[in-house]
N, C-alpha and C positions, 0 to 999 in steps of 0.2 A: 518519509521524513527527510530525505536525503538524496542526492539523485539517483542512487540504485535501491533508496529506502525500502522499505512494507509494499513492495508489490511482486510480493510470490507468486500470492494468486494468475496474476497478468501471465506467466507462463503457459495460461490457458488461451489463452488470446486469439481470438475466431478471426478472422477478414469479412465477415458478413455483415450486417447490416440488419438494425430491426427498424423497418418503418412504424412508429406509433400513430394511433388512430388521436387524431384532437379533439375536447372533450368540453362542456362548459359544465364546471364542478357548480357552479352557482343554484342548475339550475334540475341537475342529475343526481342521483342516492349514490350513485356507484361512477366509474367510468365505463365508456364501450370496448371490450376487448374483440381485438381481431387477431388472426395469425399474422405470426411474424413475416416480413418480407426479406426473404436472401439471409436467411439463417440456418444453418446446416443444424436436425435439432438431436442429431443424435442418434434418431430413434424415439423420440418423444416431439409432440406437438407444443408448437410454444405460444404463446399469445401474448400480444405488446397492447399496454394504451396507454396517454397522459391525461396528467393528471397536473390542477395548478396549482401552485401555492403562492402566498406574499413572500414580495421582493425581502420584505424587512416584516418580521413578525409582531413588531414591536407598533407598526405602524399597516393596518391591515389595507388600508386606502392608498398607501402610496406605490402602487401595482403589484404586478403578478409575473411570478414565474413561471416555467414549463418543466414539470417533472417525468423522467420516462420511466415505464416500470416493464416487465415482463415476468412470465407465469410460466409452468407447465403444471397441469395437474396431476393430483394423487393417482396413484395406481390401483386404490383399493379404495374407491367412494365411501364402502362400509365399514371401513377403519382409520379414516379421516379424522385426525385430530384439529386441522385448521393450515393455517399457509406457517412455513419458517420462511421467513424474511433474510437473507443473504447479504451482505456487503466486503467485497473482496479487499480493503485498505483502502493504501495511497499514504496520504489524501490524493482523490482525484481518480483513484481505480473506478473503471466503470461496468456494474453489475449487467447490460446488458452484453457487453464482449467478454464477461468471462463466466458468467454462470452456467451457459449451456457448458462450456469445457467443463467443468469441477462438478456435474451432475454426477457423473458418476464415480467420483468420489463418496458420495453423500446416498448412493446407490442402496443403504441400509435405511434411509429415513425416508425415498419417495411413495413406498407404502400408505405412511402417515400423515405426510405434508404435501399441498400446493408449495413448490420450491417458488419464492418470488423474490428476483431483486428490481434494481432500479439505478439508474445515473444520478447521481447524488446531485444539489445547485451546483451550479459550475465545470459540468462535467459529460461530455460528451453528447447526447442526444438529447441530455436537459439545457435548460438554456446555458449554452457555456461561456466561461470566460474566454476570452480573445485578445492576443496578444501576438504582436510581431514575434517571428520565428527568431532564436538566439543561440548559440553554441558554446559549449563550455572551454575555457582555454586550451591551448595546446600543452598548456604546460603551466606549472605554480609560476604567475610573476614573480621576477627579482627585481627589477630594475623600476624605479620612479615612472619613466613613461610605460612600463608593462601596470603597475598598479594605478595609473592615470589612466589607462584603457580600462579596465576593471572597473572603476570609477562609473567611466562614462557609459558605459555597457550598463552596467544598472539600472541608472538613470534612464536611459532609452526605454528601456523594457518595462520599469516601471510608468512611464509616458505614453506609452503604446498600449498596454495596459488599461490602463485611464479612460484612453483615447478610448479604444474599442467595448469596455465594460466597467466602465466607471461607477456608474449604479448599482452594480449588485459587489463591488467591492469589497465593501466593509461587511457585507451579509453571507459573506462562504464562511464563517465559523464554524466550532464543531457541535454550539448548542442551536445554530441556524440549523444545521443539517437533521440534528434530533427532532427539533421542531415539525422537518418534513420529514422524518421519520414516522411521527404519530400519523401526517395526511397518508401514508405509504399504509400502512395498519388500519386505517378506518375504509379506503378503497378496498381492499380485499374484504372487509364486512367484519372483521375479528376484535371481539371485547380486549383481548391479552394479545400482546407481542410477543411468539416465538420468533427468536431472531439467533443468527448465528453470525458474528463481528472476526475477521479476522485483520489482524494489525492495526493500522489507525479503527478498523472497522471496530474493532477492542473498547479507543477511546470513544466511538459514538454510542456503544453502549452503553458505557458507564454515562455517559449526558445524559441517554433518556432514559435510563434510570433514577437518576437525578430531577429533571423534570418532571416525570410520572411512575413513579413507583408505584403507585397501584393497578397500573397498566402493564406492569411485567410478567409474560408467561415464561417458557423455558428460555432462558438467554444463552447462551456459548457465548464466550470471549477467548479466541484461539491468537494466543502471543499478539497480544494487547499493548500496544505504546500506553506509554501514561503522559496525562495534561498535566504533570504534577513538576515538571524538570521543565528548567530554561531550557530554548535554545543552542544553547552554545553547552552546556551539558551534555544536552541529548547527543548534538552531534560526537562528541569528546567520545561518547559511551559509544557509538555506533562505531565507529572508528578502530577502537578497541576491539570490539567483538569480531569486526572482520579481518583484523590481525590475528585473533584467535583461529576463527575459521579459514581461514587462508591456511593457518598451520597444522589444522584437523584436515585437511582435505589434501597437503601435501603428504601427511602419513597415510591416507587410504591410496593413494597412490604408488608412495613405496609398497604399500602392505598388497597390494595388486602385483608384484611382481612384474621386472620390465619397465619401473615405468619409464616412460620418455624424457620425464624431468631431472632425473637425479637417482641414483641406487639409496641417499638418504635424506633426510628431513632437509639438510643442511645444504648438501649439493645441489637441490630443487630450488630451495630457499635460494641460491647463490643465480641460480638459473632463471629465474623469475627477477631477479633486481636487475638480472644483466642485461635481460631483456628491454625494461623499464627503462632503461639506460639508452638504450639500441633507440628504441621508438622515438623520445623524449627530441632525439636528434635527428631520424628520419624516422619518420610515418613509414606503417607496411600497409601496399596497398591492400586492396577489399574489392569485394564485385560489388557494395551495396552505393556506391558514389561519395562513400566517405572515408579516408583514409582513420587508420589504425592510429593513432595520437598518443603520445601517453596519457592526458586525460581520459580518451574513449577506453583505452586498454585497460587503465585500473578501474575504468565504472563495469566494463562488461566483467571482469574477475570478478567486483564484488557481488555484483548480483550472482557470478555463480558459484561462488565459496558458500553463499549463505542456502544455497539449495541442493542435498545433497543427492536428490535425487535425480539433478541434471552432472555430479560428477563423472560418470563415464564417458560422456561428450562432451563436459569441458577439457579435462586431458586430450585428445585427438584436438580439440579447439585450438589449445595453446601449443601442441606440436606443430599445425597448421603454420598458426601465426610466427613462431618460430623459426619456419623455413619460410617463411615468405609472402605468405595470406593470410591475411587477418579477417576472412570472410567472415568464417564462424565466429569466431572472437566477437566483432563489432556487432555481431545479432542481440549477444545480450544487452550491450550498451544500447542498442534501439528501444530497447524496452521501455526504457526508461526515458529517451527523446520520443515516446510516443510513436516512433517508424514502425507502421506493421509490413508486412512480410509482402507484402502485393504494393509496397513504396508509400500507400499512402501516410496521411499522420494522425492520431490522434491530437486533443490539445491536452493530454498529461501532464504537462513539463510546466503548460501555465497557472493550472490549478493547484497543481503541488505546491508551486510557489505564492501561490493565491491565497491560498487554506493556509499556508505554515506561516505566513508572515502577518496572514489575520490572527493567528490563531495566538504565535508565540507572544509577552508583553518585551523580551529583549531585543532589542536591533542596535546595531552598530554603525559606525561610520567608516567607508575603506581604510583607513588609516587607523583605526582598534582593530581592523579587524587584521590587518595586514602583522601587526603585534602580538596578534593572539596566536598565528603560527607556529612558531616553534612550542606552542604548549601543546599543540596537536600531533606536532612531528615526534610529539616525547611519548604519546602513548601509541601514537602507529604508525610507524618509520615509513610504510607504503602508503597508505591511504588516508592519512590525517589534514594531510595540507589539503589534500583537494576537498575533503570533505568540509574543514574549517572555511575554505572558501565561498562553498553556500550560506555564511552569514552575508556576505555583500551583497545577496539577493535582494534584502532587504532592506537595503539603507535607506533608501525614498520609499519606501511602501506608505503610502496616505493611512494606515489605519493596522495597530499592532495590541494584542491582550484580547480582543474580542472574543476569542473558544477559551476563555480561561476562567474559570469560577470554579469555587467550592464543590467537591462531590459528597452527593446524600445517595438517598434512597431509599431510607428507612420504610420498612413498609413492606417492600419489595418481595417477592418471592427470590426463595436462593437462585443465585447469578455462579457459574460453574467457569472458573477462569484455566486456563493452559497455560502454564511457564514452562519453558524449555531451557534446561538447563548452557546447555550451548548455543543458544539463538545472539547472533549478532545483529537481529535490527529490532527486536525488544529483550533486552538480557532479564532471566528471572530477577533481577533486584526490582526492575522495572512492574514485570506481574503482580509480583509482592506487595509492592508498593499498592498498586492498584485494589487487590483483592482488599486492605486492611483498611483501604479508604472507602469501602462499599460495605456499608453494613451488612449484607445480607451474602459477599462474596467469599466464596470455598473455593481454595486455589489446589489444582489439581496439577504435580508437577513430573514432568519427562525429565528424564534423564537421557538427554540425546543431542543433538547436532542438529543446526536446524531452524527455520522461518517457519514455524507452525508445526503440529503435531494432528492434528485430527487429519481421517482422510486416507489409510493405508498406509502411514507411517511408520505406525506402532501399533500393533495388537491389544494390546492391556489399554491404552489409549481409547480406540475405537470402542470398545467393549465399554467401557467406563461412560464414556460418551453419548454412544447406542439407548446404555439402560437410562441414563436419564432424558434425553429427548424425545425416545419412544416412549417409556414409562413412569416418567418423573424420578427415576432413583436417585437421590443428589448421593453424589461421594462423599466419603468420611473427610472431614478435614485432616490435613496430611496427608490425605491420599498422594501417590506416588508409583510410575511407572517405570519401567526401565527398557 
């Protein structure tokens, strides 16, 4: 949702490659699956195929897209409950680079499940959006010709854009994607949808719950954005939350003993701005061929404040960077520009901004949005401005509200939601929200730190989780972990 938004998941992030087999659904029950090409599977056998769907659903004649899916099969044919369907966030995560990594995470449900996800429209191996490569600034504009670049940087990329994927613009929504979500569900051969949403993957739940409720089997929605908050909200909330976690992960630091930032919350805290400060005016360099920025430096922090299971290497990270390389540091912030590890890119960066510009009905003009600053800077002194500056993403965006409509469901089989009490890039108000706006949704809440709770995070978590995917047990409402 943000540039280091909903994409935990992505810390699984393969360098491989699924070749998909092409398919003509017109004319096929199913599609042809083949083994994956240049995908490392683990230990498990993967199978890739596509699958097509309409450009625009609304209009079934005015073409077709390319959806890519991938499989590994059950472990235990004679205790096969049917496939769970995967989607890692974003907007714009893509299920075939990170689903073999989080396999075994979910190592308690291959028993039961064909584990399947898929490249959502606009999104890596399905047909994707394409846009001129762009960078995020060096630094917050001050000055009239810094915010008349801003301007124009917009503009460009919204025109490029255009340029390259013009047609399916207005169709990366979040109830477009649901749409091919059911073609995703009827491919695997299964009456009901087990699916398991994390982040944005949250809000496409709750859509195709919303479209077909009677087609819902076991759902998970693990720290779920809600469709329900502007843009310029959501950002304000995200903002917030990773000034919280910023300051959770500076006391696991102290409380480690040693740490390199500071003997206390305070000293760390002082060591982190001073930094900020350092960078802002010269860049540290990096072996990745992009210099350490203040921008790149508070997107890689954010992304790793909010995951706490990469804290032991973010410390050594920002000691690095400290003294002088910003190698490690700048890996997170790759994440988020799509750079995988072997240089190449993904297109993340454009879909993200594809889907949230489709999806949000708020958009600004550089000069509101350049106003709205200091309202940003007041809830997160580090990370506000830069985050408030992805509304200017969206200024020229041709096409804004399309993922936004009323949620239903009625009908529905119970929908099992995760809120994390400490999650800075869906805060439990967000969950809540979510759960009360789903008839049928039981919000299941952690008490922890954190971009997601399923998965070896938490014990009581897993367990709670485990029995209703395998066995249907929905949790009591108020259920509660710690």
């Amino acid at each position: 949702m943000r540039w280091f938004g909903a994409m935990l998941a992505v810390l699984a992030l393969l360098a491989g490659s699924c070749a998909a087999e092409r398919t003509r659904p017109a004319e096929q029950a199913g599609p042809t699956w083949a083994p994956c090409a240049g995908i490392p599977g683990g230990g498990r056998v993967w199978e890739c195929a596509t699958i097509t769907a309409p450009r625009d659903h609304r209009d079934p004649g005015a073409g077709t897209i390319d959806l890519a899916m991938i499989r590994t099969r059950s472990a235990d044919p004679a205790q096969r409950l049917g496939s769970l369907v995967y989607n890692p966030g974003g907007p714009g995560g893509s299920g075939l680079e990170t689903v073999v990594g989080v396999a075994a995470k979910f190592s308690a449900l291959l028993d039961r499940y064909d584990l399947v996800s898929w490249d959502p429209r606009g999104v890596g191996r399905s047909t994707a959006v394409q846009c001129a490569e762009t960078a995020l600034p060096d630094r917050v504009p001050r000055t009239d010709a810094e915010w008349a670049a801003v301007d124009a940087s917009s503009r460009q990329f919204t025109d490029s854009c255009a340029a390259q994927s013009g047609p399916l613009l207005p169709h990366v929504g979040l109830f477009d994607s649901a749409r091919d979500l059911d073609l995703v569900r009827a491919a695997v051969g299964d009456d009901k949808l087990n699916y398991l949403g994390v982040s944005y993957g949250g809000q496409l739940g709750a859509a195709y719950a919303t479209l077909f409720p009677q087609r819902v089997g076991r759902m998970l929605l693990d720290a779920p954005g809600t469709p329900l908050r502007t843009f310029r909200q959501s950002l304000l909330d995200q903002a917030a939350g990773s000034e919280a976690s910023l300051r959770a992960f500076l006391d696991f630091c102290v409380a480690e003993g040693n740490c390199p930032l500071g003997g206390t919350r305070e000293q760390a805290l002082a060591r982190v701005d001073a930094f900020l400060a350092e960078v802002e005016v010269a860049p540290v360099r990096t072996d990745r061929g992009t210099p350490l920025t203040r921008a790149v430096a508070t997107a890689g922090l954010g992304l790793g404040v909010a995951a706490p299971e990469t804290w032991s290497h973010l410390i050594p990270a920002l000691t690095k960077a400290f003294s002088g390389d910003g190698s490690e540091l700048v890996g997170y912030a790759d994440l988020f520009a799509g750079r995988r590890p072997d240089g190449s890119r993904s297109n993340f960066a454009s879909i993200n901004t594809a889907a949230n510009c489709a999806d949000y009905p708020d958009f600004y003009t550089t000069d509101q949005v350049r106003g709205l600053l200091p309202e940003f800077a007041g809830v997160a002194p580090r990370f506000g401005e830069l985050t408030g500056l992805r509304l200017a993403e969206c200024t020229y965006w041709p096409v804004h509200g399309v993922g936004r409509a009323p949620l239903g469901g009625a009908g529905a089989a119970p929908i099992v939601l995760i809120g994390n009490t400490g999650d800075p890039e869906a805060p439990i108000e967000w969950v809540s929200e979510l759960a009360q706006a789903l008839p049928t949704g039981v919000l299941l809440t952690y008490h922890g730190v954190g971009h997601g709770a399923y998965g070896g995070v938490n014990e009581c978590v897993d367990r709670v989780v485990n029995g209703y995917l395998r066995a249907g047990v929905v949790p009591e409402r108020g259920a509660v972990c710690r």
